[in-house]
N, C-alpha and C positions, 0 to 999 in steps of 0.2 A: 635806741631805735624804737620810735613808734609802730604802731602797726600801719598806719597809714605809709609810711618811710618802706616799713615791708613791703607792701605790696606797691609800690612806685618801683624798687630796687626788683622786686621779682618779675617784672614787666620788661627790665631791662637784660635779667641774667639768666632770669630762668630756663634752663634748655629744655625743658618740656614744653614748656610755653612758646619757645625761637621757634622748635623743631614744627608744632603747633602753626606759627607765622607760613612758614615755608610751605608747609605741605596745603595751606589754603591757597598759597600762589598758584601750585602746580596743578590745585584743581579748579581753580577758573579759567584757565584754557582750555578744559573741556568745551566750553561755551562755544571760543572761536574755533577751535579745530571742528566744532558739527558745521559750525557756518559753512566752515569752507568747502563743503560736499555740495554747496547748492550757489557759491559763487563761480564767478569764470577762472578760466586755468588757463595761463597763457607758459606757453613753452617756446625754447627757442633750440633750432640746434644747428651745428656748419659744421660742417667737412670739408679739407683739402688734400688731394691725394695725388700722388706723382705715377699717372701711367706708361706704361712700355709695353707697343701692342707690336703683332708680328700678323703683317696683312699680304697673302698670295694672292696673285688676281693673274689670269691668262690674257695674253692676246689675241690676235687676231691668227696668227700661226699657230696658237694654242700652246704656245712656251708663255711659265707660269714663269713670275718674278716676284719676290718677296722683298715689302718695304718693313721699317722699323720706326713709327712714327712715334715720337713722346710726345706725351702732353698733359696737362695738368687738371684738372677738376675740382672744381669750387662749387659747392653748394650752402647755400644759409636758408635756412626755414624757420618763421614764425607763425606759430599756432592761437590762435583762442579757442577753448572750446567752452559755452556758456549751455547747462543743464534745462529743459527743459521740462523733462517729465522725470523726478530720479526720487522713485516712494523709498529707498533706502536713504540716499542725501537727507529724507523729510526727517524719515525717523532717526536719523543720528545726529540731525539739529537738534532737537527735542528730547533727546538722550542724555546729548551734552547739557542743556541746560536742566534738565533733572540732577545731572551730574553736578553739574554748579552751584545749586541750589541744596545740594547733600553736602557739599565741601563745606558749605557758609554757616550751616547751621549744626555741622562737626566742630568748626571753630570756634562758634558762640557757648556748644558747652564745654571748649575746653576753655574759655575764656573766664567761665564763671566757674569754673574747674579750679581756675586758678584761687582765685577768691577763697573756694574750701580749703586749698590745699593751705595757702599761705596764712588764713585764721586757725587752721586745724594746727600747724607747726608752732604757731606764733603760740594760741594757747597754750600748748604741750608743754612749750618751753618755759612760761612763766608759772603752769602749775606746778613743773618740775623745780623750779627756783620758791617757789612758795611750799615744796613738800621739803625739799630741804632747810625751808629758816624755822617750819615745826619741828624737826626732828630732832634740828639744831636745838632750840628753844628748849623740848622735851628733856634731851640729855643734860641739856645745864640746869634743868627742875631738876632732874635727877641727881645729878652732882651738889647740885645746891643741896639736897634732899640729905645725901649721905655725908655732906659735912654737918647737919645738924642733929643727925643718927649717933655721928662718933661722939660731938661735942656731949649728949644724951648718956651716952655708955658711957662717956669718962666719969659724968656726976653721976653712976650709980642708977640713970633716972630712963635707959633704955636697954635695949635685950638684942642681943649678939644677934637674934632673928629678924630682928627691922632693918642691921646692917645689913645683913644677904638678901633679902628682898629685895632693898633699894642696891643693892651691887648688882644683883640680876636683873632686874629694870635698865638698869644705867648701861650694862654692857647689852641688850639689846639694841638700846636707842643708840651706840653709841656703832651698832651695826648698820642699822638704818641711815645712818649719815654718810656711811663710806657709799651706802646703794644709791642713796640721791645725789649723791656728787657723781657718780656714774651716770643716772640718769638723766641728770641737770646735762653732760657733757655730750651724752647723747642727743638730747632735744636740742639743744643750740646750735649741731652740728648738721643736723636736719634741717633746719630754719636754714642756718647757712648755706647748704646746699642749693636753696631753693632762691634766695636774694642776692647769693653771688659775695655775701661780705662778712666777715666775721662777724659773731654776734658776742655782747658782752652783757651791756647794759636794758632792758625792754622795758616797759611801762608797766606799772603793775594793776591790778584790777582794782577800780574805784570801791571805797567800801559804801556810796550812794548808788545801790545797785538797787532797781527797779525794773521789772519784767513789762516790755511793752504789750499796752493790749493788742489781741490776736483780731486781725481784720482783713479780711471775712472769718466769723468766727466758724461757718460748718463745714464738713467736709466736702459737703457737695458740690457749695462754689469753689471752694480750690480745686477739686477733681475735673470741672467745667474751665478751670484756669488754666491748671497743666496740659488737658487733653488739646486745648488751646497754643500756647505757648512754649511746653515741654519743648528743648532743643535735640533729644535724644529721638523722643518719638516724630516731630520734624525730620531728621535726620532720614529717618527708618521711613515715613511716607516717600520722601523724597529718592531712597534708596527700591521701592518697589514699582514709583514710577519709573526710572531709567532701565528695570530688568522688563517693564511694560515696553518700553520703547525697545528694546531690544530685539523683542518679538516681531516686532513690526520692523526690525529692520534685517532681519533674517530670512523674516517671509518675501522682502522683496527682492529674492535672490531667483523669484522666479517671473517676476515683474518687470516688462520691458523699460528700454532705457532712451530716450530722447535727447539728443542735444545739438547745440547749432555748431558747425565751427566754421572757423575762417582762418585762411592762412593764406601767407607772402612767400613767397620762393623765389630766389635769386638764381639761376644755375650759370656756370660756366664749364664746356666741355663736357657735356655731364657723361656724356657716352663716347661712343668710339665715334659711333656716326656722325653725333655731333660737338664734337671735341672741339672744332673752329667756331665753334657759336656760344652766342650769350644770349638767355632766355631769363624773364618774369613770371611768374605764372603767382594771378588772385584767383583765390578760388572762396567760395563762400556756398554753404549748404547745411544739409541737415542729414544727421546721420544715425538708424533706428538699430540698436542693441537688442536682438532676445533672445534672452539666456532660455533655453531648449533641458540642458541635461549635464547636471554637473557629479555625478557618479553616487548620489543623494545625499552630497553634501548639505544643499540647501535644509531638506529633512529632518534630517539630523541636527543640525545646529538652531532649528527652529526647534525642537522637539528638549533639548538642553535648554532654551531660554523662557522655554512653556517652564521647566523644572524651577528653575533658578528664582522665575515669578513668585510661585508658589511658595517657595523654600522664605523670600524675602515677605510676603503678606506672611508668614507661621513666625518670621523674627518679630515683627510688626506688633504683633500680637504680645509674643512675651515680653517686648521692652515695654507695650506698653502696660501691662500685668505688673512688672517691674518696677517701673514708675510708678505706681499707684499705690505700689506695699511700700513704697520709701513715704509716700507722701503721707500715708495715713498713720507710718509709724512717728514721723516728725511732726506730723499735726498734733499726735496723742501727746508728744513729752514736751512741745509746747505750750499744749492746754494744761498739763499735767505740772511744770518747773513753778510754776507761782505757789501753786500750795507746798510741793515740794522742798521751796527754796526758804519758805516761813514758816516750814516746820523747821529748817535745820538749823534756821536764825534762832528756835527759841530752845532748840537742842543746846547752841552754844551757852546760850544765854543758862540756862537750867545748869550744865557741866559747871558754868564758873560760881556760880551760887551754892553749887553741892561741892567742890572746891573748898570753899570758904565755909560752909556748916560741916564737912569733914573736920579744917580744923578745928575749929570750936567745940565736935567734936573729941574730939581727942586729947584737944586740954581738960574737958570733965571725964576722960576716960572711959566713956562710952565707944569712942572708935579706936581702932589701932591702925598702924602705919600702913598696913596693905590696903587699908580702905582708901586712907588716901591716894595712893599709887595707882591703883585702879581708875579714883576719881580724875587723876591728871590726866591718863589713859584716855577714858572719855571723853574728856576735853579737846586732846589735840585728835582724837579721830571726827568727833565732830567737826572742829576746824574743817581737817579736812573735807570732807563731804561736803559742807557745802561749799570749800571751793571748787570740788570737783561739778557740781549743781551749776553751780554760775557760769563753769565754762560751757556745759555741757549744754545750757538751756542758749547761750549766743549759737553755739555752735549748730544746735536745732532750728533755732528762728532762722541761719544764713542754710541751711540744707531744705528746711520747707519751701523756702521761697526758690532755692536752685528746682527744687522739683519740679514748683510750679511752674517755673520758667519767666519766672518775673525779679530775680535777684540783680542790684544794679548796684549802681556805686553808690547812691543815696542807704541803703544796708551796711554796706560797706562803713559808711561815716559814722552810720547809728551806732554800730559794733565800735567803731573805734573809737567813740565819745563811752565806754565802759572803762575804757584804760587812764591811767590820768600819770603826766608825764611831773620828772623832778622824783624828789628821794619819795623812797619808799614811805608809803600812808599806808598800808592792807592790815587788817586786823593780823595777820599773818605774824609779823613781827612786834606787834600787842605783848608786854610783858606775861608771863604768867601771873596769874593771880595767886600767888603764892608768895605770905608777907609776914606770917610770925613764925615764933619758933614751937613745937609741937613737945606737947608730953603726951608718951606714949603709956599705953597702959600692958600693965605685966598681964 
């Protein structure tokens, strides 16, 4: 699985990401639900009911007689009623698309969220697949080591102490291997998690690794970039205007209300009196709402949205504080990974060369066998390092740019052109440089 394949498959599986999808759905209806405060509202309603009246009425002799007439009633009403003046309707249009525009730009940094997450696991798991073929590699130095320790002691020509040494070397490394297949199982399970597929096979890191140049290189245009583009600090603008509108739509709790309606009515029998008749009635006006006194509710919930403003401008603030210590720390270990990563190239480089003069070494009896051990030591820690450097400097180029809010799938490819698919090439699995057989000195 490439990492490109990764992040295709995490767009498909991912349930942070789904979850992500969904919860953007349910907040672009914000939008339309503020509309609808300031569109027409048309309602309908009927009623049919079966009456049984009991009617006394006197004559002319003044002997009263009591009738029992049924009859039925049917009424159908349709309503529109279309807002004219509604400063609450205003502000909870204007809410909503604050609201809408907070959802869109939650989405986009979880979008690009993904992106971290899926190079963050993806690396993990190939440094963990590259920490176990050194440690691998280290204990069969070692083993190799301690068959030519015995072969040494048999000819008289080594010392029962180069054996322990490399026996205690070897059952470290040989610790070390059970922890990387643990952690190997861990990071692939992780990755998994997040692509939805089992992982086996990944791409390994190219050993043509070259640190892109930084552009813009100061901080100041990137800080001019993010305060721009940032999706978090977007978020949080967007998050302090709808607690603005809120306020305004609180306070118009004391704000008269306008609107036109018109309605159709059908009646049949509607009364007692006229229970034998069938009436229409259109009627069309305008009808004025003001809210007087509502036990200080209005007050009070204006007085919470004044709070709430405030509380979201002090978020404001520190996401975007926040933002700024991520960018400058990313910017530093970006600017920082190219010297970083050609010193640890010539770290390598140095380890295998004092490798190879250890032996030599030690055939003229100047060294003895713990110097060597030591030196393979250095070796596979160098290794490692900088393969932890080379993840760690992709993994910064793709976090400076999330910061800045400029990270896209064109990053994306950049990072993925580091990996190079088919069998393993990584210096990683690079034999040790370790090729004669050693005379120890007593």
């Amino acid at each position: 699985m490439g990492l490109l394949q990764a992040y295709e498959a995490a767009l498909q599986n991912d349930p942070t990401y789904r979850a992500a999808i969904h919860e953007n759905e349910a907040g672009q209806q914000n939008r339309i639900i503020g509309r609808s405060t300031l569109l027409p509202n048309v309602a309908a309603s009927y009623s049919n009911t079966k009456n049984r009246a009991d009617i006394t009425t006197p004559n002319i002799l003044g002997q009263r007689s009591t009738t029992h007439p049924e009859y039925t009633s049917e009424v159908g009403t349709v309503q529109i009623r279309q807002p004219l003046l509604n400063l609450e309707g205003i502000a909870r249009y204007q809410q909503g698309i604050a609201q809408s525009n907070y959802s869109d730009a939650v989405f986009s940094g979880r979008s690009k969220e993904l992106v971290l997450r899926v190079v963050s696991a993806y690396a993990e798991a190939q440094y963990a697949e590259d920490q176990l073929t050194l440690v691998s590699a280290q204990r069969d130095a070692f083993a190799e080591q301690m068959r030519v320790n015995e072969r040494m002691y048999k000819k008289g020509e080594g010392t029962k102490t180069d054996m322990l040494e490399t026996q205690a070397k070897y059952d470290v490394a040989e610790a070390q291997v059970i922890e990387a297949r643990d952690n190997l199982t861990t990071a692939r399970n992780t990755l998994a998690a997040i692509v939805g597929n089992d992982v086996t096979n990944l791409d390994p890191l190219s050993e043509d690794f070259r640190v892109l140049p930084m552009q813009p290189e100061s901080f100041d245009e990137w800080k001019a970039i993010a305060m721009e583009n940032n999706a978090e600090i977007a978020a949080q603008r967007y998050a302090v205007e709808a607690t603005r509108q809120d306020i305004n739509r609180n306070r118009a709790g004391h704000a008269p209300r306008l609107d036109v309606v018109a309605s159709l009515s059908k009646n049949k029998g509607e009364t007692l009196n006229t229970f034998n008749q069938e009436s229409t009635v259109r009627s069309v006006g305008v009808q004025l709402n003001i809210p007087l006194y509502s036990g200080g509710y209005v007050s009070a919930a204006t007085s919470q949205s004044v709070s709430s403003h405030e509380k979201a401008k002090s978020d404001l603030d520190a996401k975007t504080s926040q933002v700024l210590v991520e960018l400058r720390k990313q910017h530093s270990l970006v600017l920082s990974s190219a010297a970083r990563i050609d010193a640890l190239l010539k770290s390598v480089k140095s380890a295998t060369l004092l490798i190879t003069a250890t032996e030599q070494s030690i055939k003229g009896g100047v060294r003895i066998n713990l110097d060597l051990l030591n030196a393979q030591q250095q070796f596979f820690t160098a290794k490692r390092d900088l393969a932890q450097a080379r993840y760690n400097y992709l993994l910064s180029y793709l976090r400076l740019r999330n910061a800045a809010g400029t990270l896209s799938a064109e990053d994306l490819h950049k990072v993925a052109g580091y990996f190079v698919s088919g069998t393993r090439t990584s210096m990683m699995s690079a034999p040790l440089p370790m090729r004669v057989v050693m005379k120890t000195a007593d």
